[in-house]
C-alpha positions in Angstrom: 5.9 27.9 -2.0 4.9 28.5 1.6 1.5 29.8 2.4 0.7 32.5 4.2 -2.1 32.2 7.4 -4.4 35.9 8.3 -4.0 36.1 11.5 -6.1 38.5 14.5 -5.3 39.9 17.3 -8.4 41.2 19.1 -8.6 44.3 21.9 -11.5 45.0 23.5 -11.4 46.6 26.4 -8.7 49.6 27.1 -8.8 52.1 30.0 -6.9 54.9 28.9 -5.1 55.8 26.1 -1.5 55.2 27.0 -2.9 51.7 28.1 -4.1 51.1 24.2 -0.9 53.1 22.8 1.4 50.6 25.1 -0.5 47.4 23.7 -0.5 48.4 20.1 3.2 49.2 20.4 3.8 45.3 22.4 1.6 43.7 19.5 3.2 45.7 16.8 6.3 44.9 18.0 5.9 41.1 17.9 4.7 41.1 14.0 6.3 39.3 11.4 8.8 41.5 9.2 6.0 41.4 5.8 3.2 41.1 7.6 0.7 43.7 6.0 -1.1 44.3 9.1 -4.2 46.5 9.1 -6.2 47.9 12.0 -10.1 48.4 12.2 -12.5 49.4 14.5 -15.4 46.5 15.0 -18.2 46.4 16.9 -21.6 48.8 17.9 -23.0 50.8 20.6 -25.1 47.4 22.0 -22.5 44.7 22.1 -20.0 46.8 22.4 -16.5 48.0 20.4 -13.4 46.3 19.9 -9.9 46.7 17.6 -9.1 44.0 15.0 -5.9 43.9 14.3 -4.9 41.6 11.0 -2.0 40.3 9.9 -0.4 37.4 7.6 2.0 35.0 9.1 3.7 32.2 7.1 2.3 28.5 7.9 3.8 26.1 10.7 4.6 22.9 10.1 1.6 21.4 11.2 -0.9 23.5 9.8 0.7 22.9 6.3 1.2 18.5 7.6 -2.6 19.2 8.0 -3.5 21.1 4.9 -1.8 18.8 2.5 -3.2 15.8 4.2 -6.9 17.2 4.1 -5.9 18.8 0.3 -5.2 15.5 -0.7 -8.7 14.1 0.0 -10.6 17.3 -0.7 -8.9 16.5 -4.2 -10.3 13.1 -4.5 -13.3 14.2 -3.8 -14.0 16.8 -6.3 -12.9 14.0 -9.2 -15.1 11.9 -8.0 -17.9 14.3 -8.3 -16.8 15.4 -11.7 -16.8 11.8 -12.6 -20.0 11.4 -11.5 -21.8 14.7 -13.4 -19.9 13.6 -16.5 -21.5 10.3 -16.4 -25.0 11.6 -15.4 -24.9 14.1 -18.4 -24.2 11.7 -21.1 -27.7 10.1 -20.0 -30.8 11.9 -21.8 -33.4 12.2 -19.0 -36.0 12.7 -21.4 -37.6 11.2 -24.4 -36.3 11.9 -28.4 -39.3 13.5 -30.3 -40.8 12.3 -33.4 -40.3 13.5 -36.6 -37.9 16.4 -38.1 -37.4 19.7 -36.5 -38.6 22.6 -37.8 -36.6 26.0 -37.6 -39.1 28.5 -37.6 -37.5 32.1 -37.9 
């Protein structure tokens, strides 16, 4: 099973509006098939405005050569640490008390 990457696509600055139309049109054009893009408006009236544009893309080669390669450590990693809270919690950090326990209702 391939994984899919989110990819953006950024616009931020746009003259008029046949400039914008003709660039969304280019970038729509150059999507992926399934790509479930979505468009949003980011940004304030400080730093200024910009479209997001986001869409998924399937994997390249490398980034999934890289993934499974960085998985396979990120794995041995996590066992270790498992290995090491299972250990630490079958030590009792504190002292047994004296005497019988008393349920008091």
């Amino acid at each position: 099973m391939k994984r899919r990457v989110k990819e953006f696509v950024e616009i931020e600055e746009h003259s008029s509006l046949d400039d914008l139309i003709a660039r969304l049109i280019a970038v729509r054009d150059t999507l992926p098939a399934d790509s479930e893009a979505e468009l949003r408006l980011k940004g304030d009236d400080v730093f200024g405005r910009k479209l997001s544009i986001s869409f998924f893309r399937d994997q390249t080669a490398e980034e999934a050569e890289c993934e499974t390669r960085y998985a396979a450590a990120y794995k041995e990693a996590r066992e270790k640490e498992l290995a090491r809270l299972q250990e630490e919690l079958g030590v009792v950090c504190y002292p047994p008390r004296k005497g019988k326990l008393r349920i008091v209702a």
